[in-house]
C-alpha positions as CSV (number, residue, x, y, z in Angstrom):
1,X,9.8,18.1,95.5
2,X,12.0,15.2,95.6
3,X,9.6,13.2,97.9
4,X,6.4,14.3,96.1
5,X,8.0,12.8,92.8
6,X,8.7,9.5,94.9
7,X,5.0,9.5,96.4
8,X,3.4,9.9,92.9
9,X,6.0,6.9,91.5
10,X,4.9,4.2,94.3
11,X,1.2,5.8,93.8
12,X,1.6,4.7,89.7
13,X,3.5,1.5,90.8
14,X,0.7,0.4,93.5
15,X,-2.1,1.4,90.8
16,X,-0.4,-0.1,87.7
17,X,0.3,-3.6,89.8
18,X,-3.4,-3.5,91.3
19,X,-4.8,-3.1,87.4
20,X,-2.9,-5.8,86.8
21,X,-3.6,-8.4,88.8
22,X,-7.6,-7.3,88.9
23,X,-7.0,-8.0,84.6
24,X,-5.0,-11.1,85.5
25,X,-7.8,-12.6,88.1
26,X,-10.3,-12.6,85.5
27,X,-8.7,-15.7,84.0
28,X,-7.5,-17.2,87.0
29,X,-9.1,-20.3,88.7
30,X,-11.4,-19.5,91.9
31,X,-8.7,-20.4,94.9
32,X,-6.2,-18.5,93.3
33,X,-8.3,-15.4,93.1
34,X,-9.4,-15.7,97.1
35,X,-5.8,-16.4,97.5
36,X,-5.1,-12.9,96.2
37,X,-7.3,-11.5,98.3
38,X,-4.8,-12.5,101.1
39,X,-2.2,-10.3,99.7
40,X,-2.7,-6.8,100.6
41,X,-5.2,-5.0,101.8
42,X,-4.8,-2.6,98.6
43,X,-5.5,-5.3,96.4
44,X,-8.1,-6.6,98.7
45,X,-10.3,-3.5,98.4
46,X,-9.3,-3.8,94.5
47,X,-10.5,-6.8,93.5
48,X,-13.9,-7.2,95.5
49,X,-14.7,-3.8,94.0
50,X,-14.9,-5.8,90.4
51,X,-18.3,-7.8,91.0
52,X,-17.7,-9.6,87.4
53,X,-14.9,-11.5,89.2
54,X,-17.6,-13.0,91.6
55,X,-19.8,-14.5,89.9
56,X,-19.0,-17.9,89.8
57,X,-19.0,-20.4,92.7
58,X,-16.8,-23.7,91.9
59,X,-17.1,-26.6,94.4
60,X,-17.1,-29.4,91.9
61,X,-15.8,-32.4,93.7
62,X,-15.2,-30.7,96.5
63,X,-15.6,-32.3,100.3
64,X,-18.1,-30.8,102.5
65,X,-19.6,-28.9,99.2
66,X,-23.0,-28.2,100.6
67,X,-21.3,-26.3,103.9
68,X,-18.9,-23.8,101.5
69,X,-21.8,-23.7,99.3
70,X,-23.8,-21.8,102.3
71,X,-20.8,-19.9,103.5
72,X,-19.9,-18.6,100.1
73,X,-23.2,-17.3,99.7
74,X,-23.4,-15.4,102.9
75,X,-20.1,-13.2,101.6
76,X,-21.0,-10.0,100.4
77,X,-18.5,-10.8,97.5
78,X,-20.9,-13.2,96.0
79,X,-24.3,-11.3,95.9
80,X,-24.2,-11.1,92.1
81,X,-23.3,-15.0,91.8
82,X,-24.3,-16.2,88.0
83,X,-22.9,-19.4,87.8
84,X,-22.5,-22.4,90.7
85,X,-20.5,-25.5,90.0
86,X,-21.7,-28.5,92.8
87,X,-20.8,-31.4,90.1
88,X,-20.0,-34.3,92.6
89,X,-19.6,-32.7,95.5
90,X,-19.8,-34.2,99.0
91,X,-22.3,-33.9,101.6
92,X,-24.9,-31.7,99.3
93,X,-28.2,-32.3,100.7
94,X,-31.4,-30.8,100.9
95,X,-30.9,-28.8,104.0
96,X,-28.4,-26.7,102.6
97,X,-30.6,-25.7,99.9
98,X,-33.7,-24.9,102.2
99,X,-31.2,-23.1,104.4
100,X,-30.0,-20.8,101.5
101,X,-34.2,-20.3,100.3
102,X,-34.5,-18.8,103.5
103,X,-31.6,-16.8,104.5
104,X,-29.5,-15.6,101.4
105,X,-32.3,-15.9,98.5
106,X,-31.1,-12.6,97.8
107,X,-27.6,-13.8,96.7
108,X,-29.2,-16.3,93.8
109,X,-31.5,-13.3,91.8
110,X,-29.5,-13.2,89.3
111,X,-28.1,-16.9,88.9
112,X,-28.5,-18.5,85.7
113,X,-26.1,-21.6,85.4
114,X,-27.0,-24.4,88.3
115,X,-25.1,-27.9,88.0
116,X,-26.2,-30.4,90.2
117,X,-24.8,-33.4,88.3
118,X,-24.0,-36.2,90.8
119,X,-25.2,-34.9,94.1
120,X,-27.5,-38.3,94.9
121,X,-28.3,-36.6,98.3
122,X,-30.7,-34.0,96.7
123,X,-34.0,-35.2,96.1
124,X,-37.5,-33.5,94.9
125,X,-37.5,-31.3,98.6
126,X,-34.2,-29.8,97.6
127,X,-35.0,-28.8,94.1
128,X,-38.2,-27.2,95.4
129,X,-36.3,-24.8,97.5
130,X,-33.5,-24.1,95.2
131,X,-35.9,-23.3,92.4
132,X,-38.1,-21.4,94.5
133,X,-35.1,-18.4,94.3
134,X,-33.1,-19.2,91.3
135,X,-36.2,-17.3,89.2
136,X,-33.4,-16.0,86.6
137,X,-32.2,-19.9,85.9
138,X,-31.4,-20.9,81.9
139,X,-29.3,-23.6,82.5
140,X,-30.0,-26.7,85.0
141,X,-28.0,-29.4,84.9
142,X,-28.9,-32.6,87.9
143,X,-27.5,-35.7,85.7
144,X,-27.8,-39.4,87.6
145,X,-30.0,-38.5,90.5
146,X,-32.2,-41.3,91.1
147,X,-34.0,-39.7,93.8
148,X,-35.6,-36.6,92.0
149,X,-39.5,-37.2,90.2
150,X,-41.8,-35.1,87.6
151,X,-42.5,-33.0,91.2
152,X,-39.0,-31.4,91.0
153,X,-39.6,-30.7,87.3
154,X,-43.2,-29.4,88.4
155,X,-41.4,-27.0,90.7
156,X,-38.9,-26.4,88.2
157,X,-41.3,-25.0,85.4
158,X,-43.3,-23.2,87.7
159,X,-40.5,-21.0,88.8
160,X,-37.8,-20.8,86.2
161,X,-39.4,-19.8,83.4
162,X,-36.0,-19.1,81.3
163,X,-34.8,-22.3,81.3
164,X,-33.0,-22.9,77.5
165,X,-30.5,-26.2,78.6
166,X,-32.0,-28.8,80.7
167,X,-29.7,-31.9,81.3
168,X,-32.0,-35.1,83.2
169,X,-30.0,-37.7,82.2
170,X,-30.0,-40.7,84.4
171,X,-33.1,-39.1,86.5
172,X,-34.6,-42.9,86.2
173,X,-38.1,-41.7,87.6
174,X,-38.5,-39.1,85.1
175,X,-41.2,-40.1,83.4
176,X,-43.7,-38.7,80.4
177,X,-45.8,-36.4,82.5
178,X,-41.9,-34.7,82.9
179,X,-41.8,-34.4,79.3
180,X,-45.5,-33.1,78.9
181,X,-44.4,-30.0,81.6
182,X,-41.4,-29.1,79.7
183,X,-43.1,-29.2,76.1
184,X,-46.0,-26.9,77.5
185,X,-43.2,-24.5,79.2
186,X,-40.1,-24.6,77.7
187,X,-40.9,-23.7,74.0
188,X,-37.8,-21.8,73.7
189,X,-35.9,-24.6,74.6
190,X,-32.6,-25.3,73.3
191,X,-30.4,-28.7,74.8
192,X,-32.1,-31.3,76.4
193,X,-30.3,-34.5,77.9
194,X,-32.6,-37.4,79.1
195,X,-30.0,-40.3,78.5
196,X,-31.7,-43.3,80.1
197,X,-34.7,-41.9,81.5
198,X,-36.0,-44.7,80.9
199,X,-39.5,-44.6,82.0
200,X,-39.7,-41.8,79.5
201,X,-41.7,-43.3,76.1
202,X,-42.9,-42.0,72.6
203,X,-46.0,-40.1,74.5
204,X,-43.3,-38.2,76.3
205,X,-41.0,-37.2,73.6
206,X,-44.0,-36.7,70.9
207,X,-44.9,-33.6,73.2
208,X,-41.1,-32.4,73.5
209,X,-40.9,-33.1,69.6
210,X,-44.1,-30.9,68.8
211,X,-43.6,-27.9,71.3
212,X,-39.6,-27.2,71.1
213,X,-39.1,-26.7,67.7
214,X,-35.7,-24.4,68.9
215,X,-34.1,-27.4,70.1
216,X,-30.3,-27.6,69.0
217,X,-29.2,-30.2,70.7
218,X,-31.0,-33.9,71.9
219,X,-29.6,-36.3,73.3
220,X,-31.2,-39.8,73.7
221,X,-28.8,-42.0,74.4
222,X,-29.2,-45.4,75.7
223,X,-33.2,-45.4,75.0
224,X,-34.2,-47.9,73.4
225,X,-38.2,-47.7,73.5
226,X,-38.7,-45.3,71.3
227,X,-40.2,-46.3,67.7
228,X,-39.8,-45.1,64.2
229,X,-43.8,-43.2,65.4
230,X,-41.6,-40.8,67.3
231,X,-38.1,-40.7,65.9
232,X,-39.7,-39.6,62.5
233,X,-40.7,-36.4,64.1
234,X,-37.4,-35.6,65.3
235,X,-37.5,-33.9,61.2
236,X,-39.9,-31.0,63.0
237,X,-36.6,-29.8,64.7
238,X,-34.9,-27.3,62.0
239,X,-32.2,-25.7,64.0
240,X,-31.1,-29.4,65.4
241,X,-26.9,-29.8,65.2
242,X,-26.3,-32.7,67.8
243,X,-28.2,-35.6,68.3
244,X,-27.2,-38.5,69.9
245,X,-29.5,-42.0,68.9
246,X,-27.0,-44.3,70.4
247,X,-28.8,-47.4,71.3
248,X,-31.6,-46.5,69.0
249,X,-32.8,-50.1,68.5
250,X,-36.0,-49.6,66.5
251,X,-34.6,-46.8,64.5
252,X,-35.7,-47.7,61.0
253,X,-34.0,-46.7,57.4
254,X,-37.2,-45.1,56.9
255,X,-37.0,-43.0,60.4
256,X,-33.4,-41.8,59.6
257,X,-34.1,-40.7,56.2
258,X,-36.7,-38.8,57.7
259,X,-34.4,-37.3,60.1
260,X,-32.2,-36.6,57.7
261,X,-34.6,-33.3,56.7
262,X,-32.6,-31.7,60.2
263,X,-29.9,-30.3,57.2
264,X,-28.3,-28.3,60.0
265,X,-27.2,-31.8,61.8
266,X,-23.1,-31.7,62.5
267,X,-23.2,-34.5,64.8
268,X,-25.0,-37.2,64.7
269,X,-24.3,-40.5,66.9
270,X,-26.1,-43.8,65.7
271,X,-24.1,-46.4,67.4
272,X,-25.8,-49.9,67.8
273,X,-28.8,-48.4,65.8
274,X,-28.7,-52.3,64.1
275,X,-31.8,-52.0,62.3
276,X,-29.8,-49.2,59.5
277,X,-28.7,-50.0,56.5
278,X,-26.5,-48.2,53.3
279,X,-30.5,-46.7,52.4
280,X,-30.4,-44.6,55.6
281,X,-27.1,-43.7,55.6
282,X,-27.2,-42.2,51.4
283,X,-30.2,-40.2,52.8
284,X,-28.7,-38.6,55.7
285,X,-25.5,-38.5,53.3
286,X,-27.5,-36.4,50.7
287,X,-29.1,-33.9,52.6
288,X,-26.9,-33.5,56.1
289,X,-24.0,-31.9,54.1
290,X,-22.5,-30.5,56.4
291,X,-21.9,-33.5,59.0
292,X,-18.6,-32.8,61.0
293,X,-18.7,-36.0,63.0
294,X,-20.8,-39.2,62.3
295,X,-20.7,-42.8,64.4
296,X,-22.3,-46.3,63.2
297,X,-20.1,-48.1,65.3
298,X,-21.5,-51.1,65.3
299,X,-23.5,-51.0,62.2
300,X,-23.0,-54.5,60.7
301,X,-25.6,-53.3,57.9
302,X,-24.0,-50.6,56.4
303,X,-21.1,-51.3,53.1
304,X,-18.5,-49.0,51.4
305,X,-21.6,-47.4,49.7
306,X,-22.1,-45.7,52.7
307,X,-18.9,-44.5,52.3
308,X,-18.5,-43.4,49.0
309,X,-21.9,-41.5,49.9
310,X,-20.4,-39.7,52.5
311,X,-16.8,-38.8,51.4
312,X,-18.7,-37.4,48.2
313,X,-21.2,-35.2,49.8
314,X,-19.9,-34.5,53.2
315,X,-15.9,-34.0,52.2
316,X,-15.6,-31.1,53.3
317,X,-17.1,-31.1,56.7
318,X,-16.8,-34.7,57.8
319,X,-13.9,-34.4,60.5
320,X,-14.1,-37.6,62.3
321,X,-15.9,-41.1,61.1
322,X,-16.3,-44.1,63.4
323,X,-16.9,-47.7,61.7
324,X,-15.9,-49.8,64.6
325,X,-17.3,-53.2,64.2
326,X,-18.7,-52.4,60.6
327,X,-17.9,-55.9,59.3
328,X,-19.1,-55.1,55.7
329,X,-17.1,-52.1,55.3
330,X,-13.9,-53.6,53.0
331,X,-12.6,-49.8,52.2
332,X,-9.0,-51.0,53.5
333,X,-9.2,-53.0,50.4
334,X,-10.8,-50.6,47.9
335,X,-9.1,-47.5,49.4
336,X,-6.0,-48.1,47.4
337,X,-7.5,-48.3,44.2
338,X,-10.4,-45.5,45.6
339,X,-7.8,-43.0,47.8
340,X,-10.5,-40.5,47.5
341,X,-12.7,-42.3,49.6
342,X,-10.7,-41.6,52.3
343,X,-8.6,-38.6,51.7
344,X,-11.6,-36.2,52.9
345,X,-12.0,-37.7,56.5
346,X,-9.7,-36.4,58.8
347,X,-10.3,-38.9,61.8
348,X,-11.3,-42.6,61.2
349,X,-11.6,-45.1,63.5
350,X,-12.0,-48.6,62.9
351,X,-11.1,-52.3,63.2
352,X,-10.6,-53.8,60.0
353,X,-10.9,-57.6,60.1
354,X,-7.8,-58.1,57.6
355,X,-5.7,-55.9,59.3
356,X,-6.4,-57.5,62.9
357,X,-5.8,-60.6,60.9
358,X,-2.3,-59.5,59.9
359,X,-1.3,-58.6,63.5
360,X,-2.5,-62.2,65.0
361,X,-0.4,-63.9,62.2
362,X,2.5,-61.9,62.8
363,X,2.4,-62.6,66.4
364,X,4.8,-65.4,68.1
């Protein structure tokens, strides 16, 4: 009786510590939880029987990436893989991707989440295949390749047709006809990143600007040949929270007041946009209400009436505000007499020109 009551104990023990650590994994980082796998057998069997645990594969910045990308996908373990991480990893090239197309396209059905960011070796061969059985993709991320063209996002439309968050940026050969094959497939569209595509022009973001009107967040930083033609219809984007303009040189008062009508905007980047003035800024003051972070960094035509604009219809969302090298912004001076200017912002950054005066006359 004695030892039956003992056997039942270690049997609740070995259970209880096996729930635990399968609960525990879920929130562990990936070589932790294959280091688990080398405790006991018990556990072994316990943890590849949760496939949820499995379904990410995390070789960002790894060496020899695109090898352990192949052998990962060959276990078992990983047939139900959802997410895989390849951001700067070494030695991914094309071959591994064709060799994965065309023995263990069965492990990639139900993968959704691809990051490619910074594997240069990749070019539009690579894509083809991966695509090719990655049908289930929604998120594809291949930020500065300089080798890929509009033929990898030709092969990308035609065979993931899910695809909500697309980040290109620094894909230099992407060009309009890129732009034209996402607008006619991707309606449903929700981030795009095409920071300095730079072969991209209004033609190609007209047709993104007219077909994804889901779009939440756009980021166009660091192109400056767009015109007020195009950034005017950004406005056709209702459900638009982040957009970056940084670099915007031909943004106009009158192309920010018209995308000002985006009321759902909560971050909005306009650094070195020079041509705006106070009259852009009191639009997108009076109807983006609920802006929770706002740059014009470099602004030099923007005054305290900017400000006061702000503090008094964004003061209780505005979290951070960034007048670096706004020379004709005096608040340092009027705040004292004006604290509610200020008191509403809960992050400001800025140079003020009398206050770096101060420190270079206090200095030896």
């Amino acid at each position: 009786m004695a030892e039956k009551s003992i056997g039942e104990e270690q049997r609740w023990r070995q259970e209880r510590i096996t729930k635990a650590l399968s609960i525990a994994s879920t929130v562990l980082p990936q070589r932790d939880l294959i280091t688990l796998l080398l405790l006991t057998p018990s556990l072994h069997r316990t943890l590849l029987s949760y496939p949820s645990l499995w379904q990410v594969i995390d070789l960002r910045e790894k060496t020899k990436a695109g090898d352990r990308l192949v052998a990962a996908v060959a276990l078992p373990r990983y047939s139900h893989v959802r997410q895989i991480n390849l951001e700067f990893g070494q030695d991914v090239e094309d071959k591994h991707l064709e060799l994965i197309k065309s023995k263990y396209s069965s492990s990639l059905q139900h993968l959704d989440n691809l990051n490619l960011n910074g594997c240069q070796k990749i070019s539009d061969k690579g894509v083809e295949a991966i695509t090719r059985v990655t049908l289930s993709l929604k998120i594809f991320s291949i930020y500065w390749n300089v080798r890929i063209t509009d033929v990898s996002i030709q092969n990308l439309v035609k065979n993931c047709k899910n695809v909500i968050d697309l980040n290109l940026s620094g894909c230099k050969n992407i060009t309009d006809h890129s732009m034209q094959l996402i607008a006619d497939n991707y309606q449903d569209l929700e981030s795009l990143n095409i920071t300095r595509c730079i072969r991209i022009n209004d033609f190609g973001l007209d047709h993104i600007l007219n077909s994804c009107s889901s779009l939440q967040n756009l980021n166009l930083y660091a192109l400056s040949r767009f015109t007020d033609k195009v950034y005017t219809k950004i406005s056709l984007l209702p459900h638009l929270r982040v957009l970056d303009l940084c670099g915007a040189q031909n943004l106009s008062d009158e192309g920010l007041a018209s995308i000002a009508k985006c009321k759902k905007l909560v971050s909005l980047n306009l650094t070195w946009c020079i041509r705006i003035t106070d009259a852009g800024v009191l639009a997108m003051a009076q109807n983006c209400t609920s802006l929770n972070l706002l740059s014009l960094f470099g602004i030099v035509g923007v005054t305290d009436k900017s400000l006061e604009a702000l503090s008094r219809s964004c003061g209780s969302t505005l979290e951070t505000l960034d007048v670096n090298g706004c020379i004709n912004i005096k608040v340092m001076v009027i705040a004292p007499h004006k604290p509610e200017m200020l008191t509403s912002i809960r992050r400001l950054e800025a140079t003020w020109p009398e206050k770096e005066a101060k420190k270079k006359q206090q200095k030896p």
